[in-house]
C-alpha positions as CSV (number, residue, x, y, z in Angstrom):
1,X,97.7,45.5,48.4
2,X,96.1,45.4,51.9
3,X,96.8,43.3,54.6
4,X,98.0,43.3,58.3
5,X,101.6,44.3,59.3
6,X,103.1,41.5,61.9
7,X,105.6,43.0,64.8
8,X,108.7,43.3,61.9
9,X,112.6,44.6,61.5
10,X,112.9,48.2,60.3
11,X,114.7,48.2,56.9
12,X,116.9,51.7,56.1
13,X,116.7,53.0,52.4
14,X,117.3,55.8,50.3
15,X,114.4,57.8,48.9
16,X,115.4,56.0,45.2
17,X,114.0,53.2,46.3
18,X,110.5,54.2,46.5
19,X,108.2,54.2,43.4
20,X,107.3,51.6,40.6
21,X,111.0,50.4,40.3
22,X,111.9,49.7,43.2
23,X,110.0,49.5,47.0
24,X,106.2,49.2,45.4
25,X,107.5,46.7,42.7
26,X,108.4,44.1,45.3
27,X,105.7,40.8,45.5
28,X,104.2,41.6,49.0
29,X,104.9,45.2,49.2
30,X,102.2,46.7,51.5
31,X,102.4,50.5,51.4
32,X,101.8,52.8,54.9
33,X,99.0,54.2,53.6
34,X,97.6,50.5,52.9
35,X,98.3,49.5,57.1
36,X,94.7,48.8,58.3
37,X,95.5,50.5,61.4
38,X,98.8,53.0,60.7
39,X,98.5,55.0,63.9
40,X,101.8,53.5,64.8
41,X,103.5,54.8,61.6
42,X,106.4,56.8,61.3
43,X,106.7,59.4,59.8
44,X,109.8,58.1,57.0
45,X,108.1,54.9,56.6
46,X,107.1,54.0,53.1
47,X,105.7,50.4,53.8
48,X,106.8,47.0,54.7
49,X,107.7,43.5,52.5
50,X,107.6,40.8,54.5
51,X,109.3,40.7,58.1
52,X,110.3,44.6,57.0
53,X,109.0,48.0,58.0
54,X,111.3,50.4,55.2
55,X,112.1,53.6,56.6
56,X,113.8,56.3,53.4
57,X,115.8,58.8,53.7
58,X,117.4,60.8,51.1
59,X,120.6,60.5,53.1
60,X,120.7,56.8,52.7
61,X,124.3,55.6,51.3
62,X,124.4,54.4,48.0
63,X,127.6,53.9,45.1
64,X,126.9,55.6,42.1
65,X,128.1,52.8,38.7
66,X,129.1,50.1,41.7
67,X,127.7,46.9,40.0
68,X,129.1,45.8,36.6
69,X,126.3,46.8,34.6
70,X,127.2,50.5,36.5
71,X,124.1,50.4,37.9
72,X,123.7,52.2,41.2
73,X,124.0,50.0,44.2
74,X,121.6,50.9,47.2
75,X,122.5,49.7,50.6
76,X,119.8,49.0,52.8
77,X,120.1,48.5,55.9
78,X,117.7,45.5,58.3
79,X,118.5,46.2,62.0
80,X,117.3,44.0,64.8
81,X,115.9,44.6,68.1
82,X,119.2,46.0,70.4
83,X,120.9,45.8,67.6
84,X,122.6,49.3,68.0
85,X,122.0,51.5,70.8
86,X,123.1,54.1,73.4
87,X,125.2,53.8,76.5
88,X,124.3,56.5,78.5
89,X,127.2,57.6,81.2
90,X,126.4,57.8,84.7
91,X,126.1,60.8,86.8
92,X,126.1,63.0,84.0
93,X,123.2,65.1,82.2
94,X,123.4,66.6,78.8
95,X,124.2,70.3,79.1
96,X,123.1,72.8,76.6
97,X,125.4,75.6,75.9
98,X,124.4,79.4,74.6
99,X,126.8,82.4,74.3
100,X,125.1,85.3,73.0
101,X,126.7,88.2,71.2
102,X,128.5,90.4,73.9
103,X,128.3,93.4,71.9
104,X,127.1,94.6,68.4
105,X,130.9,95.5,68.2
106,X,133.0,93.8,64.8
107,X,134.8,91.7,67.0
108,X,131.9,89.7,69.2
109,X,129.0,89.4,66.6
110,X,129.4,85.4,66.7
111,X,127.2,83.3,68.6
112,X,128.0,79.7,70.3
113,X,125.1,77.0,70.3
114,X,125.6,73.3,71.3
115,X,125.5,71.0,73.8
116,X,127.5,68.2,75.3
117,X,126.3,64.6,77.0
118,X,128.1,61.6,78.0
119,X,126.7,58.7,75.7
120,X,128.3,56.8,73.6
121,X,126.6,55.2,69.9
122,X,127.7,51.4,69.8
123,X,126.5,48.8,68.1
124,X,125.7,45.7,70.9
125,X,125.5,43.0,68.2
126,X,126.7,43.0,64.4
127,X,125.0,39.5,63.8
128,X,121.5,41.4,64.0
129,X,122.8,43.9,61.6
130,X,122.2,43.0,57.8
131,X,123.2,45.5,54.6
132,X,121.1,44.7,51.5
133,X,122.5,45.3,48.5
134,X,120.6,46.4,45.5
135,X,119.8,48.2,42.3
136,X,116.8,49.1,40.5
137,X,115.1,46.9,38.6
């Protein structure tokens, strides 16, 4: 199916739902490659139903025998604008952080990489937060 794609919520689902029984079986299911103008895709998006742009990711949660019929049950996740964001700290910058080995010595062959920032994750409204649970069909 081809059709436009109106300004919509990103969905969050695992990589299981993709395919004939699940994502593409969906009445309305328009597939990225379908978008008649998919410059604005990204690059996890498998296609949209509705008010929904899904995302996959192979990470996605999901509870392996959770419904009665021990089906697997998929949660997929509908955010909505400033839903969730980032509080960034003031009068801080992130700082990366290297130490390379001092010497080729037994003791001093590790090697420290990070990096530290003041932000914090928080979500700024739950009520535009929705989990969609599902199996396959």
């Amino acid at each position: 199916m081809t059709g436009p794609v109106r300004r919509s919520y990103f969905g969050l689902t695992n990589t299981d739902m993709t395919g004939s029984r699940g994502l593409d079986n969906v009445s309305g299911f328009i597939s990225e490659a379908n978008y008649p103008n998919n410059r604005n895709v990204l690059e996890s998006e498998w296609g949209s139903t509705g008010n929904v742009r899904w995302l996959v990711s192979s990470i996605s949660p999901f509870l392996a025998n959770g419904s009665s019929a021990a089906a697997t049950v998929y949660n997929n996740f509908i955010v909505g604008m400033q839903a969730y964001g980032i509080v960034r700290q003031d009068g801080y910058t992130s700082t990366f952080v290297y130490r390379p080995a001092i010497y080729s010595g037994p003791l001093a062959q590790n090697v420290t990489v990070g990096w530290k920032s003041a932000m914090v994750p928080r979500i700024f409204n739950d009520q535009w937060l929705l989990n969609l649970r599902c199996t396959l069909a």
